[in-house]
Backbone as a chain_set.jsonl record, in Angstrom:
{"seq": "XXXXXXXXXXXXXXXXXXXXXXXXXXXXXXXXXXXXXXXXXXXXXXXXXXXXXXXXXXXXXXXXXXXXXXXXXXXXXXXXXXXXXXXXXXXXXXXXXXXXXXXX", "coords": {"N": [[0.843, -1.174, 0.0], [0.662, 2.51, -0.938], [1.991, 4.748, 1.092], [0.551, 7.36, 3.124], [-0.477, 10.298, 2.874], [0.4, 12.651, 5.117], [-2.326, 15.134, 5.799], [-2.847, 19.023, 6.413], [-5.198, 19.964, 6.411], [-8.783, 19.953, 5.231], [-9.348, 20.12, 2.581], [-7.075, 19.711, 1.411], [-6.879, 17.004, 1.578], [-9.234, 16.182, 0.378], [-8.684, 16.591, -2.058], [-6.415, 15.005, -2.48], [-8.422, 12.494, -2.759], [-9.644, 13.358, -4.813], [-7.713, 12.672, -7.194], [-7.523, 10.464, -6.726], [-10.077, 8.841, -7.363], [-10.071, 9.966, -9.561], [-8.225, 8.248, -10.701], [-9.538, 5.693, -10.233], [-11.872, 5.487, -12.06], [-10.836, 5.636, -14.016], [-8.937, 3.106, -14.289], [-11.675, 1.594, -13.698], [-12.907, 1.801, -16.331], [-11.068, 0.969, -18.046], [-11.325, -1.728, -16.872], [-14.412, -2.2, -18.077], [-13.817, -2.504, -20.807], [-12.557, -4.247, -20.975], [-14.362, -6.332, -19.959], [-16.443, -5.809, -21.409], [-15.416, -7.496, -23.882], [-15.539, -9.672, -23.389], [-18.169, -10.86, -23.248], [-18.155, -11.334, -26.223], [-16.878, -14.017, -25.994], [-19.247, -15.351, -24.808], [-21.712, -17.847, -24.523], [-24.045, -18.28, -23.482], [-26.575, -16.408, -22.168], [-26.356, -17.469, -19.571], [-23.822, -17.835, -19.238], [-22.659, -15.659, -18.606], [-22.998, -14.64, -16.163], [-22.069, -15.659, -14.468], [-21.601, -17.131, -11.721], [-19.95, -18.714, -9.947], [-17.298, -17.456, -10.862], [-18.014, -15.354, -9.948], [-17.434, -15.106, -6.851], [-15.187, -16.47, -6.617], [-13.683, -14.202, -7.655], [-14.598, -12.63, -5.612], [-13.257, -13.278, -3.454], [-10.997, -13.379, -3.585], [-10.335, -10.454, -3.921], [-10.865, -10.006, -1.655], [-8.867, -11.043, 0.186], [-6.61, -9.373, -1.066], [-7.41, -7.325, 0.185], [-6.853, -7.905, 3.287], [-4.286, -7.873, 2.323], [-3.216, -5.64, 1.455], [-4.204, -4.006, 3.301], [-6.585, -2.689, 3.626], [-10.26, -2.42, 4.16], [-11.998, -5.468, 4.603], [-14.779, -6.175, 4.413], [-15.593, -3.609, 3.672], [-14.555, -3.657, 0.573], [-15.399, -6.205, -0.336], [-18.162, -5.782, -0.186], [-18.213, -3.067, -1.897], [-16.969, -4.694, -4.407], [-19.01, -6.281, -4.821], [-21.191, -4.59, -5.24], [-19.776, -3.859, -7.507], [-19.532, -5.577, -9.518], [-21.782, -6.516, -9.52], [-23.284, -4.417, -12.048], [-21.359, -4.51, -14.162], [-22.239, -6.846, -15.073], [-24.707, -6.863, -15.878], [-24.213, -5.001, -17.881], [-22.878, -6.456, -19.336], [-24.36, -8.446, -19.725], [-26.305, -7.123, -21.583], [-24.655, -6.188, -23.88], [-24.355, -8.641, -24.742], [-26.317, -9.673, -25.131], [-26.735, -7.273, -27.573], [-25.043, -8.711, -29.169], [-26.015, -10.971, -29.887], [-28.356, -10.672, -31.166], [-27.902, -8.9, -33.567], [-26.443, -11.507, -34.568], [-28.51, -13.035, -35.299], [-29.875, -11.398, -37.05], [-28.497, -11.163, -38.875]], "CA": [[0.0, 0.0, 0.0], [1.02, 3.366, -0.763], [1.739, 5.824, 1.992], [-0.832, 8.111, 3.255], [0.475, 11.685, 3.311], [-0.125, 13.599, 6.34], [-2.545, 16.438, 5.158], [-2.956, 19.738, 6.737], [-6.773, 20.693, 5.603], [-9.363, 19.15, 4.745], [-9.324, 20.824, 1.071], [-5.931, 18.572, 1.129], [-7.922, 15.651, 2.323], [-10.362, 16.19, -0.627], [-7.624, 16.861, -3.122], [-6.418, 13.339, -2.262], [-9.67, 12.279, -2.787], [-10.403, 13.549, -6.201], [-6.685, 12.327, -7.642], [-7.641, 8.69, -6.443], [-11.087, 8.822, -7.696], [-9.601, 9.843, -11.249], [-7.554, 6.93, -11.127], [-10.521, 4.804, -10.41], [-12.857, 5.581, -12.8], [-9.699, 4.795, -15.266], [-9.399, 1.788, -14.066], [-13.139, 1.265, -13.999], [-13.34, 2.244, -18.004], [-10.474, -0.279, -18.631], [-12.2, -3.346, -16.7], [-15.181, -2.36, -18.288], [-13.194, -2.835, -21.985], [-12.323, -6.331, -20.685], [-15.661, -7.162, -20.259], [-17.12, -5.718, -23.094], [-14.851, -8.501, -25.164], [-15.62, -11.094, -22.505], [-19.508, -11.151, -23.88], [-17.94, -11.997, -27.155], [-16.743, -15.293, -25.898], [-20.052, -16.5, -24.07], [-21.874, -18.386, -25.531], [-25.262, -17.807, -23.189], [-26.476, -15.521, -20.776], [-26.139, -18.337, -18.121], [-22.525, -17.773, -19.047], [-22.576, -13.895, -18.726], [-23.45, -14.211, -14.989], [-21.257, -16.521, -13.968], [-21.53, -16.654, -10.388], [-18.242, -19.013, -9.616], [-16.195, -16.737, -11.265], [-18.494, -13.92, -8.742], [-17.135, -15.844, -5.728], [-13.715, -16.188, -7.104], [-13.278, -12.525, -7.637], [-14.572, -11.707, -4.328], [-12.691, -14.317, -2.334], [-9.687, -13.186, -4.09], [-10.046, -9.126, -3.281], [-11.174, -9.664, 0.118], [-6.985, -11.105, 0.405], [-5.823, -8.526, -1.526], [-7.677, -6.271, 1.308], [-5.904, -8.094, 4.085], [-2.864, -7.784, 2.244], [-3.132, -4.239, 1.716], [-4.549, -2.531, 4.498], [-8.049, -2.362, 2.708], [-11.369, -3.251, 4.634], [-12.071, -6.663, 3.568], [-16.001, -6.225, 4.189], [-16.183, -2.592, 2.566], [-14.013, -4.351, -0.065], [-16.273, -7.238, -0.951], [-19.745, -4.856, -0.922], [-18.153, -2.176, -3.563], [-16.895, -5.081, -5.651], [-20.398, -7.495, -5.184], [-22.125, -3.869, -6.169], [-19.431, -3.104, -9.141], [-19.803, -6.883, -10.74], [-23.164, -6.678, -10.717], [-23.335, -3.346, -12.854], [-20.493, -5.224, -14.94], [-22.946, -8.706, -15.563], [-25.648, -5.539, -16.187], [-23.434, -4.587, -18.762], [-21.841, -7.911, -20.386], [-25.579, -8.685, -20.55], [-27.155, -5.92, -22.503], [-23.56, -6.345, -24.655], [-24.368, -10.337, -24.993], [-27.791, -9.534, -26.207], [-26.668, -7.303, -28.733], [-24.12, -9.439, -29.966], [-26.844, -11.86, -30.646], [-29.193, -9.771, -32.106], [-27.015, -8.554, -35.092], [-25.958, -12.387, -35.343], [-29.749, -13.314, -35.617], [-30.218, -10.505, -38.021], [-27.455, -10.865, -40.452]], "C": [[0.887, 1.235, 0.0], [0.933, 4.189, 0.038], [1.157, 6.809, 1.973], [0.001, 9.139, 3.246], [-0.469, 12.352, 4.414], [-0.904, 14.765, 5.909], [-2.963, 17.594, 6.598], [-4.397, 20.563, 6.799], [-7.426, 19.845, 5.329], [-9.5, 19.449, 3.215], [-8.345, 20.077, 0.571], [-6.903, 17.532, 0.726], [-8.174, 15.405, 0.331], [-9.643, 16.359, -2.225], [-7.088, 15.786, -3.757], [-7.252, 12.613, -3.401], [-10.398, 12.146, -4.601], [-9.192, 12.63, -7.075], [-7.342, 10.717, -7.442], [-9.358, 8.21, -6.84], [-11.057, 8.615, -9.274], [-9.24, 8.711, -11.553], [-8.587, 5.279, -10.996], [-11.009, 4.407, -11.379], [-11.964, 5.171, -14.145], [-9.988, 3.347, -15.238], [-11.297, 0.989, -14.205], [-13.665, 0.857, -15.549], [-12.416, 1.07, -18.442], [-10.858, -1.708, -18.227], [-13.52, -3.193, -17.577], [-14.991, -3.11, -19.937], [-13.455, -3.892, -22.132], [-14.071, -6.799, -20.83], [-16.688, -6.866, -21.05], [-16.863, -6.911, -24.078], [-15.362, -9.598, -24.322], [-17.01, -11.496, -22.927], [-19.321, -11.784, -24.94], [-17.818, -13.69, -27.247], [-18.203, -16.377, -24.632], [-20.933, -17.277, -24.6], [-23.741, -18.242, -25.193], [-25.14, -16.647, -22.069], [-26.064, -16.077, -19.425], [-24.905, -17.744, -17.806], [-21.893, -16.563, -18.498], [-22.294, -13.699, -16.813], [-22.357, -15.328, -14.116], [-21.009, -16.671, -12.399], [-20.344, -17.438, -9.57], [-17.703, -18.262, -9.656], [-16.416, -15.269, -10.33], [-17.441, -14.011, -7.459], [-15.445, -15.904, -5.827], [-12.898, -15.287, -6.735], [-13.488, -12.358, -6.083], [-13.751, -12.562, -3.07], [-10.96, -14.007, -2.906], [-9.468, -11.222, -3.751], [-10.023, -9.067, -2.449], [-9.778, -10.399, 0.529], [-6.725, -10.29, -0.207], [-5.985, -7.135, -0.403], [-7.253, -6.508, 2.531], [-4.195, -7.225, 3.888], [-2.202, -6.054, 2.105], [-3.251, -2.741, 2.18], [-6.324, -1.991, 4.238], [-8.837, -2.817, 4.288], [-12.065, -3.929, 3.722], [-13.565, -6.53, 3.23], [-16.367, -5.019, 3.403], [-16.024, -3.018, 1.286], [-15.428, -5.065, -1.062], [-17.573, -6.583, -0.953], [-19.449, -4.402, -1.793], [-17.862, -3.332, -4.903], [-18.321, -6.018, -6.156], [-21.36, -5.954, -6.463], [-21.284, -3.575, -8.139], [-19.667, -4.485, -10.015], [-21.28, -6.864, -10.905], [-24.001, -5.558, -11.756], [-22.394, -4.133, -14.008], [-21.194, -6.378, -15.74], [-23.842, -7.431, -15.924], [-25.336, -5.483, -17.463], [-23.553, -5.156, -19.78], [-23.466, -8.449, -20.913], [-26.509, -8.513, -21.667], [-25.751, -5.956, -23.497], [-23.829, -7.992, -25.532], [-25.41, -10.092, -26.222], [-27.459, -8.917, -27.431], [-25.69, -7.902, -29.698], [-25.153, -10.782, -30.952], [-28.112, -11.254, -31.319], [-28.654, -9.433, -33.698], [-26.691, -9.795, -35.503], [-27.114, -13.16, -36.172], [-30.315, -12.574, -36.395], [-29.933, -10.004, -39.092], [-27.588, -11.92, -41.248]], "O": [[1.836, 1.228, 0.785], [-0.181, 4.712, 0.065], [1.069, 7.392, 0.893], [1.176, 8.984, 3.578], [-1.691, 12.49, 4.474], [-0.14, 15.66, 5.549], [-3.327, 17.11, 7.67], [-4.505, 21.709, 7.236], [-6.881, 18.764, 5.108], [-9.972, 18.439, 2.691], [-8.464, 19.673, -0.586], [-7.528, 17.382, -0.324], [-7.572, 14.782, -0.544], [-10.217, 16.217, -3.305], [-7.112, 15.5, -4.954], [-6.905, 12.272, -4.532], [-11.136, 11.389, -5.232], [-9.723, 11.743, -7.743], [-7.508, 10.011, -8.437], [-9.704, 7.084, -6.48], [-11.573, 7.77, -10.005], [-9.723, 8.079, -12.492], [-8.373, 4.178, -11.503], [-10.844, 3.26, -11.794], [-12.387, 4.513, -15.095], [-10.815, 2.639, -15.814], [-11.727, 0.002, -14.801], [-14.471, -0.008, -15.891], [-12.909, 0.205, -19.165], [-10.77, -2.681, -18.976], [-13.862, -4.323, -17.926], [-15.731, -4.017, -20.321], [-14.178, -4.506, -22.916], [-14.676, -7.45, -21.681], [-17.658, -7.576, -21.317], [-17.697, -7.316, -24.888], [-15.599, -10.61, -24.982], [-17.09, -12.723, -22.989], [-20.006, -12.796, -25.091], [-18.329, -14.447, -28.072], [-18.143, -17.442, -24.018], [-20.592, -17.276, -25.783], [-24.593, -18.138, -26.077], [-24.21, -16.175, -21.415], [-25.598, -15.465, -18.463], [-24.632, -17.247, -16.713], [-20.762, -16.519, -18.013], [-21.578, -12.839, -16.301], [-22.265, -15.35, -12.889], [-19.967, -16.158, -11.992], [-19.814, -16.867, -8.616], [-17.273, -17.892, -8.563], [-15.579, -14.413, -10.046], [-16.73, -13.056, -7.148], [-14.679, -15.338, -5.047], [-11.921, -15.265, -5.987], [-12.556, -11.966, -5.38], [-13.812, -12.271, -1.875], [-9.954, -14.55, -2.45], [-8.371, -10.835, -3.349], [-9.305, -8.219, -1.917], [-9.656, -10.148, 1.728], [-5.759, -10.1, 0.532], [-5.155, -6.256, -0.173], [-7.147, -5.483, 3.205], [-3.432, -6.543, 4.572], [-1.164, -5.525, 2.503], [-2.941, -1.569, 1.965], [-6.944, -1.038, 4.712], [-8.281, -3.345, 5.251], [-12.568, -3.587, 2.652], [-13.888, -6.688, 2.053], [-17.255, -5.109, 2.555], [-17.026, -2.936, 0.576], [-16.102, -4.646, -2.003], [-18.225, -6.906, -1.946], [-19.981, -4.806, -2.827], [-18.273, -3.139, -6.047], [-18.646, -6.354, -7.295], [-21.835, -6.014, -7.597], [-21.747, -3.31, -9.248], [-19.987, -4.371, -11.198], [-21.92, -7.081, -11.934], [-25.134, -5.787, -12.18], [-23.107, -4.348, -14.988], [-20.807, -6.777, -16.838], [-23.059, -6.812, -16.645], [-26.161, -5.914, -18.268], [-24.059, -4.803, -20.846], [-23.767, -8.762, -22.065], [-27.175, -9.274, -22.368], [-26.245, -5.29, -24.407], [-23.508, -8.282, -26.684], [-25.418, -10.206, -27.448], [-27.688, -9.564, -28.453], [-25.603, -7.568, -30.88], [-25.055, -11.259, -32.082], [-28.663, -11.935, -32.184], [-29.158, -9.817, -34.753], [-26.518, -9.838, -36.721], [-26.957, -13.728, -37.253], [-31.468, -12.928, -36.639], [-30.375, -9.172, -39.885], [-27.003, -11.953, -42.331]]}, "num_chains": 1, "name": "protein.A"}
């Protein structure tokens, strides 16, 4: 984990705040990429939702939140809420993948 800097203000604080937010929402836009292509290879919706691979993921951040100072339970809520905006997604992506294939 990267060291916290001591801030002076809360305007600091919040400064923080916005910088690590940016870098989120990056990150956010590039997992979302991934699973834009990941619809390509499913073959149903069953597949889309995959709820092993749910369990997986979250049994695998909630150690990465040990390991890095995280809270494991805030942890595993933001990612249960961000995969299922993600299967949201890959869904409404699935569908139109099969739509255009059923229409060409």
């Amino acid at each position: 984990m990267k060291a916290i800097d001591s801030c002076s203000s809360l305007e600091e604080i919040r400064a923080h705040i916005d910088r690590i937010d940016r870098q989120i929402v990056a990150l956010l836009a590039e997992r979302g990429g991934y699973v834009k292509q990941a619809a390509h290879f499913k073959k149903t919706a069953d597949e889309v939702k995959a709820p092993q691979r749910v369990e997986q993921v979250i049994g695998k951040v909630r150690e990465l939140s040990w390991e890095l100072g995280a809270n494991p339970a805030v942890t595993e809520q933001i990612y249960r809420a961000l995969i299922s905006a993600f299967v949201d997604a890959e869904q409404a992506e699935h569908a139109a993948i099969n739509d255009r294939a059923n229409n060409s």
